[in-house]
LUMGU-904687 format. One record per residue: z, y, x of N, C-alpha, C in turn; residue in one letter. Coordinates in steps of 0.02 Angstrom, whole numbers, plus 50000, padded with zeros to 5 digits. Atoms other than C-alpha are relative to their C-alpha. Layout:
BEGIN
ZYXZYXZYXa...
END
This chain:
BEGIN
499815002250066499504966950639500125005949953x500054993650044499904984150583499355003149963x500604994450031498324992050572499634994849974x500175005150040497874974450489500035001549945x499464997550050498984979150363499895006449962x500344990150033498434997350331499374998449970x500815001650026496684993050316499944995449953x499885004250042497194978550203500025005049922x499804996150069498184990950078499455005549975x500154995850026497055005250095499225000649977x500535003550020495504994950068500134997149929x499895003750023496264989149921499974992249979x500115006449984496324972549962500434996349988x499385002350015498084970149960500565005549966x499744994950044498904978749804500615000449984x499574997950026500394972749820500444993150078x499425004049946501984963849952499654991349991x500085006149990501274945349911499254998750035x500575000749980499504950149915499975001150069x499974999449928499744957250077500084993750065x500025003349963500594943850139499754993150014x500745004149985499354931050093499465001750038x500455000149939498114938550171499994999850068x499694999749899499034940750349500294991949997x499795008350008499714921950304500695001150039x499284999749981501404928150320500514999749955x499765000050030502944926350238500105007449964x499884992950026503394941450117500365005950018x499434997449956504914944650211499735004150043x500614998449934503874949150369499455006349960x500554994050005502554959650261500215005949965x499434995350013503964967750181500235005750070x499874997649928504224973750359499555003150028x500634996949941502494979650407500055004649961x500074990550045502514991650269500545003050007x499294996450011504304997550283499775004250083x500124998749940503514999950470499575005350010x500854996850020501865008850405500305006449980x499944995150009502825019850317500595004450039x499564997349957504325024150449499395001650037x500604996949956502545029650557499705006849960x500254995750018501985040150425499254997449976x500675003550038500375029550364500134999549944x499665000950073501165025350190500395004549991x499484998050033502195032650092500035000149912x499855005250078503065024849945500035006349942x500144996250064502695031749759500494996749961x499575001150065503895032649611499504997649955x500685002250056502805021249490500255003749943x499424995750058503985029549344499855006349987x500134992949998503555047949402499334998750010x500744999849993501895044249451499895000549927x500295002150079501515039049272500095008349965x499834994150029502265054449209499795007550025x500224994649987501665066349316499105000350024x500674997950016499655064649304499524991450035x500455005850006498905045749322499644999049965x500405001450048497945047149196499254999050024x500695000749956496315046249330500344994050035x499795004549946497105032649422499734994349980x500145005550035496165016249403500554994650001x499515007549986497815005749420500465002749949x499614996750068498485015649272500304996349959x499625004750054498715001249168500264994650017x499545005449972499394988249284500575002350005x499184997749984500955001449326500165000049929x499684999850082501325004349142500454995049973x499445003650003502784997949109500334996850064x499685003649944503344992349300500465005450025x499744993349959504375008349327500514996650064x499525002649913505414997249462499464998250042x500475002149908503724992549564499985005150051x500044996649946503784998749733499215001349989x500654998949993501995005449741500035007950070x500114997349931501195014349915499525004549999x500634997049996500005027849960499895000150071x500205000449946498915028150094499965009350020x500154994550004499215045750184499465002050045x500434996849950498155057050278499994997650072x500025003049940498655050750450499844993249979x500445006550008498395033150382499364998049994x500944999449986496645035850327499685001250054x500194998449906496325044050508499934992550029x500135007049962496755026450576499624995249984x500545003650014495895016350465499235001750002x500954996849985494205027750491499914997850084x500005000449941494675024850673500134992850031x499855007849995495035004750665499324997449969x500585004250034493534999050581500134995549942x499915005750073493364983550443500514996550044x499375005149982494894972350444499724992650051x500365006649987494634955850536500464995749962x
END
């Protein structure tokens, strides 16, 4: 379910805690949990949408959905995460 989950976010597939957990057909609670999980592993790790903005999004294609959300939790997929998802294949 994890590496469900990774490959979900870093596919952008699932952009955000509901989308996620629609697609796994789980409650939010629960997918609230895979990422809090993802990133206690070191696959994620959570972004200041607030500082992001301020310190160089201006290439980012999600530029104008954060604008103005400086409280969204928003995620990056890191280097060891990418590793797994090159190493997991397409989601099922």
């Amino acid at each position: 379910m994890l590496k469900k989950a990774l490959d979900l976010i870093a596919k952008g597939r699932a952009s955000s805690l509901d989308e996620l957990a629609a697609e796994l057909e789980l409650p939010s609670l629960l997918a609230e949990q895979l990422v809090e999980r993802l990133v206690e592993n070191g696959y994620l790790t959570e972004v200041d949408a607030g500082e992001a903005l301020k310190s160089g999004c201006a290439g980012c294609s999600l530029r104008s959905w954060c604008e103005g959300r400086t409280s969204s939790r928003l995620w990056e997929v890191t280097p060891k995460g990418m590793a797994a998802v090159a190493e997991s294949g397409p989601a099922r």
